[in-house]
C-alpha positions as CSV (number, residue, x, y, z in Angstrom):
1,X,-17.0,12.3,-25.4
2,X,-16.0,12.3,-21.7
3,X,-14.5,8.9,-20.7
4,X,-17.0,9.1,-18.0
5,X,-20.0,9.9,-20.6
6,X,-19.0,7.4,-22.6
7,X,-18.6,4.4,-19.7
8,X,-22.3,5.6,-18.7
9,X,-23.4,4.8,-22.2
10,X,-21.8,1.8,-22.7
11,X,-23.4,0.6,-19.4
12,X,-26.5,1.6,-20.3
13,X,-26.4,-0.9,-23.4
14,X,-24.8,-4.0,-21.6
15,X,-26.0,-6.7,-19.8
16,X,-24.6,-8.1,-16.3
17,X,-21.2,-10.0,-17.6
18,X,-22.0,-13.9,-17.8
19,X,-19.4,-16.0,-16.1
20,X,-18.4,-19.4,-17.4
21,X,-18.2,-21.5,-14.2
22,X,-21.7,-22.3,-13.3
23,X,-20.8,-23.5,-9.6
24,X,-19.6,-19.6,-8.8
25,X,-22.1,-16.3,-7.8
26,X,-22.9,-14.3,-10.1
27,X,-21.8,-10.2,-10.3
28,X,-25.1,-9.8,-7.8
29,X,-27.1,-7.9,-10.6
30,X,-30.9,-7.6,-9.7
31,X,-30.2,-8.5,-6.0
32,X,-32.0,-6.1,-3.5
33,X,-29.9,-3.6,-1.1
34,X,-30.8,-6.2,1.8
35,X,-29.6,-9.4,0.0
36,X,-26.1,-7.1,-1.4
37,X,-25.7,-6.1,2.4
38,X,-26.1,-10.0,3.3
39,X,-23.2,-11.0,0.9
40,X,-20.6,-9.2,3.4
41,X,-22.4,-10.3,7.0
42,X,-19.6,-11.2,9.0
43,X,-18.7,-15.2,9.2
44,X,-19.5,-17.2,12.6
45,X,-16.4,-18.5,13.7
46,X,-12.8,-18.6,12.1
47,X,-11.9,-20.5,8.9
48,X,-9.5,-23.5,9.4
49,X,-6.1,-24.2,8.5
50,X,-6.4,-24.5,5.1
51,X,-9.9,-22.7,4.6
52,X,-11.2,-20.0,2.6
53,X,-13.7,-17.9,3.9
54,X,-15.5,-15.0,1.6
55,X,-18.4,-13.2,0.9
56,X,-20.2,-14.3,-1.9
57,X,-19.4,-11.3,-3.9
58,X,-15.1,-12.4,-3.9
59,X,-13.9,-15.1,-6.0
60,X,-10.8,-16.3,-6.2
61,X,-9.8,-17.1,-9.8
62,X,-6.1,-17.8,-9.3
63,X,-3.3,-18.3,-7.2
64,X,0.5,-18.8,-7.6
65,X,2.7,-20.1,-4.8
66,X,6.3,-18.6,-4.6
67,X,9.2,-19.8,-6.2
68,X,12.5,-20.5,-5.5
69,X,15.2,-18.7,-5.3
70,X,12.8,-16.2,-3.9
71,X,11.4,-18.1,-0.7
72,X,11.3,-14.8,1.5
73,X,8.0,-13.0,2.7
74,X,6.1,-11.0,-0.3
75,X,5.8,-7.3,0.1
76,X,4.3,-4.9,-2.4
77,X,2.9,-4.8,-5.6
78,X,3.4,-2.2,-9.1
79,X,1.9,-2.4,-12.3
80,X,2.6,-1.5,-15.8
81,X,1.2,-3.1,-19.2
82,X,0.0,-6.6,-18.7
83,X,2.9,-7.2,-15.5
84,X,3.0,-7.0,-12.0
85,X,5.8,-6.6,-10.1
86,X,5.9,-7.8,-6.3
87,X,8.3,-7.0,-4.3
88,X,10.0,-10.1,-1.5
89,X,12.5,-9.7,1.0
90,X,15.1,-12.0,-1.7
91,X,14.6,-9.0,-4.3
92,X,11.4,-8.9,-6.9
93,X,9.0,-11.2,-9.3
94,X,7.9,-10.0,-12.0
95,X,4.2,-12.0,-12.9
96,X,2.7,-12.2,-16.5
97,X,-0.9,-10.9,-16.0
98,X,-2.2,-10.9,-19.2
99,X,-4.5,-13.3,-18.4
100,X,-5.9,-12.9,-14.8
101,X,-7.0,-16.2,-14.5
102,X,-3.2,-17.8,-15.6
103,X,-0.9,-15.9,-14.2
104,X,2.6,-16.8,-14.6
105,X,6.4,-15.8,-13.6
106,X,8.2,-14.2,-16.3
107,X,11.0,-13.6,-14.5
108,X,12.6,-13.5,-11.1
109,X,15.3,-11.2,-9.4
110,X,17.4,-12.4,-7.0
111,X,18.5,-9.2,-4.7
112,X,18.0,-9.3,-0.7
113,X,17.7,-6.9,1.7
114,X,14.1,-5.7,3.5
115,X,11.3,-5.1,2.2
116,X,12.4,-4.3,-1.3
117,X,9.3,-2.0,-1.5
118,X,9.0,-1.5,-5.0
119,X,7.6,1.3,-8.1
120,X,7.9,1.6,-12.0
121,X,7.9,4.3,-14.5
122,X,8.6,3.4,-17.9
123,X,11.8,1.4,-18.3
124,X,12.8,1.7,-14.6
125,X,11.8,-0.5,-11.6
126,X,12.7,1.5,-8.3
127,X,13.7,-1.2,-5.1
128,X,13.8,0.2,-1.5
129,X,16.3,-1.6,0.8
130,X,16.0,-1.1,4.4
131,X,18.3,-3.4,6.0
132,X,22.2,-3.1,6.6
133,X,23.8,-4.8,3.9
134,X,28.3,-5.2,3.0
135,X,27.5,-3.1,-0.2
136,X,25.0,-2.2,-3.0
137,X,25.2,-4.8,-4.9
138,X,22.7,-8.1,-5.2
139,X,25.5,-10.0,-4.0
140,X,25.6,-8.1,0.0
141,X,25.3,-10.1,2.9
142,X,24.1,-8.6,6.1
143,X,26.5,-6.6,8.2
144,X,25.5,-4.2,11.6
145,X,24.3,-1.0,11.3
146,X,26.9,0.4,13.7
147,X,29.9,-0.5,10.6
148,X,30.0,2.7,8.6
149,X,30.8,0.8,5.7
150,X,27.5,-0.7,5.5
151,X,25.0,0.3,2.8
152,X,21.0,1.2,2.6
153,X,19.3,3.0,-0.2
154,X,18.0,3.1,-3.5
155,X,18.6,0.4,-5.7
156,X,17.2,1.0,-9.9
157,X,17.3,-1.6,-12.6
158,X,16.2,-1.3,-16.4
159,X,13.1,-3.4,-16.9
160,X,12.4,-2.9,-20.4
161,X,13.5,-6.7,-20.9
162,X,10.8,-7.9,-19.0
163,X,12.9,-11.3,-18.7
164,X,16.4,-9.7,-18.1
165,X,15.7,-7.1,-15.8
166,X,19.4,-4.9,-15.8
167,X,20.6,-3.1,-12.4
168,X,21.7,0.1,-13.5
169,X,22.2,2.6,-10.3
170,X,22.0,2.5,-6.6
171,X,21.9,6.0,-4.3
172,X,22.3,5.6,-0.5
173,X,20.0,7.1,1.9
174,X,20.2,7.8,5.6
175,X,18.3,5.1,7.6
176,X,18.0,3.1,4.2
177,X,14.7,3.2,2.8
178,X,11.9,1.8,4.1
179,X,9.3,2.9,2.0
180,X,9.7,5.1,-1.4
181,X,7.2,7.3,-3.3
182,X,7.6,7.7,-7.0
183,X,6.8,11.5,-8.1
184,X,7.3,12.5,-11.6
185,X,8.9,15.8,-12.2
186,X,6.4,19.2,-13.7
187,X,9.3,18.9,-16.7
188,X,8.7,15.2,-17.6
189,X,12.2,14.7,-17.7
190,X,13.3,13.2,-14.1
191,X,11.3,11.4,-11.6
192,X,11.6,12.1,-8.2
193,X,11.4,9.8,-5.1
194,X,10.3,10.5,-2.0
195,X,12.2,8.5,0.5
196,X,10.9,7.4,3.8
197,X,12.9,5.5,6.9
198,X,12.4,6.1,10.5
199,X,14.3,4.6,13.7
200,X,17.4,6.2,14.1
201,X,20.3,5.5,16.6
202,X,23.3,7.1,18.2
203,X,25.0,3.6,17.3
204,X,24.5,4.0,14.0
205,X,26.8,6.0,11.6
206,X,24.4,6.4,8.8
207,X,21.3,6.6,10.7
208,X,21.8,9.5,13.5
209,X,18.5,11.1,15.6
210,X,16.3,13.3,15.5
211,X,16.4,12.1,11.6
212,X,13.1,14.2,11.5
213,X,13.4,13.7,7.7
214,X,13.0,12.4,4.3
215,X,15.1,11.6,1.5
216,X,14.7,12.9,-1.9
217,X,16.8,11.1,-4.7
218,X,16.5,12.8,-8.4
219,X,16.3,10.4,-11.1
220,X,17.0,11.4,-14.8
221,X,14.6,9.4,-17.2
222,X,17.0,8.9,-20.1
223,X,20.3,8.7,-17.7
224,X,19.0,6.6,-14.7
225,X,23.1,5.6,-14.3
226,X,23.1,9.5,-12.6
227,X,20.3,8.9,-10.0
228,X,21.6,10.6,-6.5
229,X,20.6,12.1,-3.3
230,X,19.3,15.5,-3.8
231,X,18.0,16.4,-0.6
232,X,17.4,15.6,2.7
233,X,15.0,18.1,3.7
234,X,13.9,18.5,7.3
235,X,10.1,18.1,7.9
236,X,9.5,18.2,11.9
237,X,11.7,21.4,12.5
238,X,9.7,20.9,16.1
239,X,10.6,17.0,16.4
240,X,7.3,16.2,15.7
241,X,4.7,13.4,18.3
242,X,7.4,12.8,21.2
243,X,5.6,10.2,21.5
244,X,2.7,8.7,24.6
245,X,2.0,6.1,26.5
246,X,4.5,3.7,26.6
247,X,6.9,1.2,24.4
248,X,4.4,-0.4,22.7
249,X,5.3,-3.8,24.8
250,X,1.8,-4.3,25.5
251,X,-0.5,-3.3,22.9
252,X,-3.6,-3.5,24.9
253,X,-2.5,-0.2,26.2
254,X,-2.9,2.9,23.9
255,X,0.5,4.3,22.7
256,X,1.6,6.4,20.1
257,X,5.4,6.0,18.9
258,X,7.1,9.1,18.6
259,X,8.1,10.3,15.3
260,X,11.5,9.9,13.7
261,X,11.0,9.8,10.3
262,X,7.9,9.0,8.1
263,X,6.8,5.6,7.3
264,X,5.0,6.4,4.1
265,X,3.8,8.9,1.5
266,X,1.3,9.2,-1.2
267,X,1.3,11.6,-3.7
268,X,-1.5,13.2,-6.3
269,X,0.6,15.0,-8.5
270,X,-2.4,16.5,-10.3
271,X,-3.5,18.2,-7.3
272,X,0.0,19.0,-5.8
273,X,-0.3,17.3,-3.1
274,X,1.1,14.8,-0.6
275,X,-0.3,12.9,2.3
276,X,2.5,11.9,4.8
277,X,2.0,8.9,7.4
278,X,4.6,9.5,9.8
279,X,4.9,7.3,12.7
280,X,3.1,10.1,15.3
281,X,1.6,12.6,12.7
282,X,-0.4,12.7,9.5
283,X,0.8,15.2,7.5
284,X,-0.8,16.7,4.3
285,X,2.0,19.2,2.2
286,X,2.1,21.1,-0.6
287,X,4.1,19.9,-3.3
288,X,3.8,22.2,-6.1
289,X,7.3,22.6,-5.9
290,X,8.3,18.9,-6.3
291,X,11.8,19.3,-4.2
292,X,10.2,21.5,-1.9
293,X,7.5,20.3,0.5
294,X,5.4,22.8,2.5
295,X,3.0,21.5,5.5
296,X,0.1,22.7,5.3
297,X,-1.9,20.7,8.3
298,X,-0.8,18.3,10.7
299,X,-3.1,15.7,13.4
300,X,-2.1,13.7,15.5
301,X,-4.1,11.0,17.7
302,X,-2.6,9.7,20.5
303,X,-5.7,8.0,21.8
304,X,-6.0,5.3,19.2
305,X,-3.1,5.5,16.7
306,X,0.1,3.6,17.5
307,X,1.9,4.4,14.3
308,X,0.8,6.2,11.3
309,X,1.4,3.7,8.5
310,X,0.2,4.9,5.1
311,X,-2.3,7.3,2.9
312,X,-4.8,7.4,0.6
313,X,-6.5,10.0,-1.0
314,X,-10.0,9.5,-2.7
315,X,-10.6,10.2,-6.2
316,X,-11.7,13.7,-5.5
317,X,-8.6,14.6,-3.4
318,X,-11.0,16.0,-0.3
319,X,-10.2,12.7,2.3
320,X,-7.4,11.1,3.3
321,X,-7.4,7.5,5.0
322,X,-4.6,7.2,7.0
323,X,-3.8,3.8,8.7
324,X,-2.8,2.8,12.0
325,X,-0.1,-0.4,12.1
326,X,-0.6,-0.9,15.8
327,X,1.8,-4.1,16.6
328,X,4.3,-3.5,13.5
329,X,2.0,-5.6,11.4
330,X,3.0,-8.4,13.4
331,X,0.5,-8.4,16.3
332,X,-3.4,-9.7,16.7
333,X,-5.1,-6.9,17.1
334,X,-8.6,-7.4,15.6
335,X,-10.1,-9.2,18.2
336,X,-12.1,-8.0,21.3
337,X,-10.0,-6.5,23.6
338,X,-7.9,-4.2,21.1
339,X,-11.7,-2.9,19.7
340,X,-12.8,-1.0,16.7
341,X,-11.2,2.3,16.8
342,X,-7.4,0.6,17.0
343,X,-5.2,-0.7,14.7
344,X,-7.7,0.7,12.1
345,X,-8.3,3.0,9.2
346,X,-8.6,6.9,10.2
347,X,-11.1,8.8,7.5
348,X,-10.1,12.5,7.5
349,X,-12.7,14.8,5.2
350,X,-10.0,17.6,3.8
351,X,-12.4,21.0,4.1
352,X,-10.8,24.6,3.4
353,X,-9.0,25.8,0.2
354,X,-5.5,26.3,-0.3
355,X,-2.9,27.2,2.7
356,X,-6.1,27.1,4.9
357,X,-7.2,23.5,4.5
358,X,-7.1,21.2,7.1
359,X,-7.4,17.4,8.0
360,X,-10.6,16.6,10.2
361,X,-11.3,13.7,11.5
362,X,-14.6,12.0,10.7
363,X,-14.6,8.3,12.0
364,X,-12.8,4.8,11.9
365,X,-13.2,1.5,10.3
366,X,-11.9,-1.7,11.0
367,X,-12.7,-4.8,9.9
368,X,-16.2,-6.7,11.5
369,X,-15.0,-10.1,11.4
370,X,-12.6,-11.4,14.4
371,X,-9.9,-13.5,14.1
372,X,-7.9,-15.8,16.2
373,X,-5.2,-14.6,18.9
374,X,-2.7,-16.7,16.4
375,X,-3.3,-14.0,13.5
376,X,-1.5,-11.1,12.7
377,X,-3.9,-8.7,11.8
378,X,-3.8,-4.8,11.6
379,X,-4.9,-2.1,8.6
380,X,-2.4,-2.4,5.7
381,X,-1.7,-1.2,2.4
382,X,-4.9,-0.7,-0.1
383,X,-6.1,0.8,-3.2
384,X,-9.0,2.8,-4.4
385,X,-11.3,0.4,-7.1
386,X,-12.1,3.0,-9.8
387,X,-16.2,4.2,-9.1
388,X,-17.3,7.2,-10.1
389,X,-19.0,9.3,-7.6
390,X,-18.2,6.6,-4.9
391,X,-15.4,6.2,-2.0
392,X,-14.6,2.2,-2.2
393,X,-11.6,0.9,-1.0
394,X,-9.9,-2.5,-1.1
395,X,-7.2,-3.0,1.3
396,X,-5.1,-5.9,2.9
397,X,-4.8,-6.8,6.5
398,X,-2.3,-9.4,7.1
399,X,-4.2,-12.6,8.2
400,X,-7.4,-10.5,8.1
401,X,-7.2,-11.4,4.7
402,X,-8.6,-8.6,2.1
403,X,-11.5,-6.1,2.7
404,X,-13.1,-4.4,0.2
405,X,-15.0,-0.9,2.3
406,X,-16.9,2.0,1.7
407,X,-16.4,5.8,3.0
408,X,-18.5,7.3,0.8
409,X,-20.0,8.9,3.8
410,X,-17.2,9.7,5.6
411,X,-18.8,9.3,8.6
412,X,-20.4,5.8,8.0
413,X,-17.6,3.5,6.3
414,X,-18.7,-0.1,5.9
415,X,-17.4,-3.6,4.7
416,X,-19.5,-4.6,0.9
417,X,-16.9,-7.9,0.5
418,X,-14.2,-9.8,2.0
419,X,-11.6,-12.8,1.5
420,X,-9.8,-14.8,3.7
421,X,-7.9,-18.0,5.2
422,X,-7.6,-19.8,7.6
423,X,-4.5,-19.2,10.5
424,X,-1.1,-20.1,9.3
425,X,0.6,-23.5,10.5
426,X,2.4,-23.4,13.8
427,X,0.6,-20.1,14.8
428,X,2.9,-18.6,12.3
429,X,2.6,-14.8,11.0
430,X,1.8,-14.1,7.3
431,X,-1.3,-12.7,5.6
432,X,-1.9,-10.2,2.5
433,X,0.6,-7.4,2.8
434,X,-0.8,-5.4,-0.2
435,X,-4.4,-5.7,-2.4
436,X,-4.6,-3.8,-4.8
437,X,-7.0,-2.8,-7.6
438,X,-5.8,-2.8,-11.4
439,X,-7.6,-3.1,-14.8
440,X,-10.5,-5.1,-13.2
441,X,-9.1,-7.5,-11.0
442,X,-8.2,-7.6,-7.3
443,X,-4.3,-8.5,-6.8
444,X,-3.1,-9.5,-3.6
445,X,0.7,-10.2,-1.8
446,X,0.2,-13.0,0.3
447,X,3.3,-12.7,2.2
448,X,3.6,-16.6,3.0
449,X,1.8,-18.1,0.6
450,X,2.7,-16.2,-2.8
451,X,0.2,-14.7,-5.5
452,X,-3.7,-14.3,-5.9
453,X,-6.0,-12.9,-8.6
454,X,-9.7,-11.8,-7.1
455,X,-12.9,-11.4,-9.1
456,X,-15.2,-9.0,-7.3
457,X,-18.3,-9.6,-8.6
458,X,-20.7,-6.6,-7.5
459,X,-23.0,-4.2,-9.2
460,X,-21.5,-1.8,-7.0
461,X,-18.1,-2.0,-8.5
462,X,-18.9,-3.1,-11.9
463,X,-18.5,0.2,-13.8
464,X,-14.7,-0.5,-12.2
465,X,-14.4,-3.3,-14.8
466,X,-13.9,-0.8,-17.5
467,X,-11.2,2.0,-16.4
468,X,-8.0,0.8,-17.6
469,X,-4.5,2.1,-16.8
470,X,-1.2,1.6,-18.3
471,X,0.9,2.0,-15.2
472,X,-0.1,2.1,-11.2
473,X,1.9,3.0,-8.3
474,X,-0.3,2.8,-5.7
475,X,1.1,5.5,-4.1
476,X,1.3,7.5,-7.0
477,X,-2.6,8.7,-7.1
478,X,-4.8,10.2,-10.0
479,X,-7.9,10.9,-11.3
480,X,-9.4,8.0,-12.7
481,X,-11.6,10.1,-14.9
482,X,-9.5,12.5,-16.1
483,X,-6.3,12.8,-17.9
């Protein structure tokens, strides 16, 4: 049977799931589409200090402060078996999730250098580093980009001791790497990743404009040790956005930075394809041939995107939401005067076949609930939650906390759930960097405060609770419905 058949009859023979703690809401079975709608109104006023504020429908289950020796701001999140793996500025965590509501630290990495975006695949744990660092090693110290000696890259380590992880290889990269996309090769053998770093300068040796490129490093499963730069393939032969409106000094202006370089990709491998956020453009390309990109449409939207941050592809592969980090993720922009239709989500239906397709735009979303001037808050990284037939995403926004939306209709996203706290102390940046989705639960990066588990309790999303995955890269998409 289908997996799809057979989640429908298994659904069809269970009852609402009964929760022990008898103080909490309940998964919102038998509620009317008026009193679902009700549980993600907007709150009046801004939660304090300390404060949670939530729709009914989000329940926090657990949460893990960070740890020393890693003390730096959280970044991203990968899964694999019953682990997560969260990337932080002083290297990577790895958390025992086999129970949601305990999680726990099985073992820490100590490895700096920004952001330390992070993947897995198997027995290998990928780390980006994007700042200038004296060497490769987990030892570097910082040192100027203007010394050619100084090192950016890949770094690859051996996690199949979950409480020993081993550092195995490291391949440098022009510009470092910001951001990295994990593709695995048509032949099963290597795994490709897709390397993205922007902001080049004259001053720098290893980072010299236009840099209207990616990196591509070639990774041998069974001989990671002999990981290396492939390619650097030129994608912006015509430079790309130049760029509008300004420095970005005052965000209150519309600006779009010009592009050098992408900030992110996200692949679907089944459907040979790749959506590219790229600082001016959104790019969706062919990738059939795996070290070998072909465009095939590009937008750009100098009105209301700053910078084109990430992608995400529905289940279906026909839209792509592409985001806009207006502010670098460090500004408040979801208040009044920045508005809806900035520093938001982008939904773009996918409509032709083959060579002819092409991205068109179909509307914006940003989160309905304003927050103080103090708070960082912009659209950030997010994950589909696995509904068939539906469009739902859940997604962080720095001190916005986590959204949970849906673009079903493409034209008419809205909010179904949300979780959030209160400012930081001292009018200090932080938030949720990533929220992702995986085998039931809601994981988010709180970049400040460390680790939480989420419990979305909705009819709408139940059917979610079931799909389970052995391994998610969020930026490594599938079908959840097919193998």
């Amino acid at each position: 049977m289908a997996l799809l058949g057979a989640l429908a009859l298994t659904l069809s023979t269970l009852t609402a799931p009964a929760y022990a703690e008898p103080d909490l809401p309940s998964d919102g079975a038998g509620l009317s589409e008026a009193q679902l709608e009700a549980q993600a109104e907007p709150v009046n006023g801004i939660p304090g200090e300390n404060e949670i504020s939530r729709s009914r429908n989000m329940v926090l289950v657990s949460h893990l402060d960070k740890q020393a020796p890693l003390s730096s701001t959280q970044t991203d999140i990968a899964f694999q078996g019953n682990y997560a793996f969260v990337g932080n500025y002083d290297g990577f965590v790895i958390y025992d999730i086999r129970n949601p509501r305990k999680p726990s630290i099985k073992s820490q990495v100590l490895c700096p250098g920004s952001q330390n975006d992070i993947s897995v695949y198997g027995n290998l744990l990928f780390l980006s580093t994007d700042s200038s660092r004296s060497d490769n090693s987990c030892s570097s110290v910082s040192q100027p980009a203007t010394e050619k000696s100084s090192w950016e890259g890949i770094k690859v380590f051996d996690i199949s001791d979950k409480a020993a992880p081993k550092y195995v290889a490291a391949v440098e990269t022009d510009c470092g790497s910001h951001t990295h996309t994990l593709v695995p090769g048509k032949n099963k053998k290597d795994v490709y990743l897709y390397v993205s770093s922007y902001s080049p300068s004259a001053t720098f040796p290893d980072c010299q404009p236009p840099h209207d490129k990616i990196s591509i490093v070639k990774v041998p499963v069974k001989a990671p040790a002999q990981a290396s730069l492939l390619k650097a393939p030129v994608l912006f032969p015509d430079g790309g956005n130049p760029g509008s409106g300004g420095d970005g000094s005052n965000i209150e202006v519309p600006y779009t930075r010009p592009t050098t370089g992408c900030h992110d990709i996200t692949v679907y491998p089944q459907l040979d394809l790749a959506a590219g956020a790229c600082m001016g453009d959104g790019v969706l390309w062919d990738i059939s041939d795996r070290e070998n990109l072909k465009e095939i449409h590009r937008v750009q939207d100098d009105k209301h995107f700053a910078f084109w941050h990430s992608a995400t592809f529905n289940n279906n592969g026909t839209k792509v939401v592409f985001t806009d980090e207006l502010g670098g993720g460090g500004a408040a922009t979801c208040n009044e005067k920045i508005g809806p239709t900035r520093g938001a989500n982008g939904i773009y239906d996918i409509v032709g076949k083959g060579k002819d397709r092409k991205l068109v735009f179909k509307s914006y979303f940003k989160i309905p609930r304003m927050q103080a001037d103090s708070e960082n808050c912009v659209a950030h990284n997010g994950s589909l939650i696995p509904v068939p037939g539906k469009d739902i995403m859940v997604q962080s926004w720095y001190q916005g906390g986590v959204s949970v939306w849906d673009f079903t209709n493409s034209s008419k996203p809205r909010e179904i759930g949300f979780f959030e706290r209160g400012p930081m102390p001292n009018k200090a940046g932080g938030g949720t960097w990533s929220t992702y989705w995986y085998n039931g639960y809601i994981y988010s990066s709180e970049m400040g405060r460390g680790f939480d588990v989420i419990d979305m309790r909705d009819p709408r999303t139940f059917v979610a609770k079931f799909f389970r995955t052995d391994e998610l890269n969020v930026q490594t998409q599938g079908n959840f419905y097919r193998g």
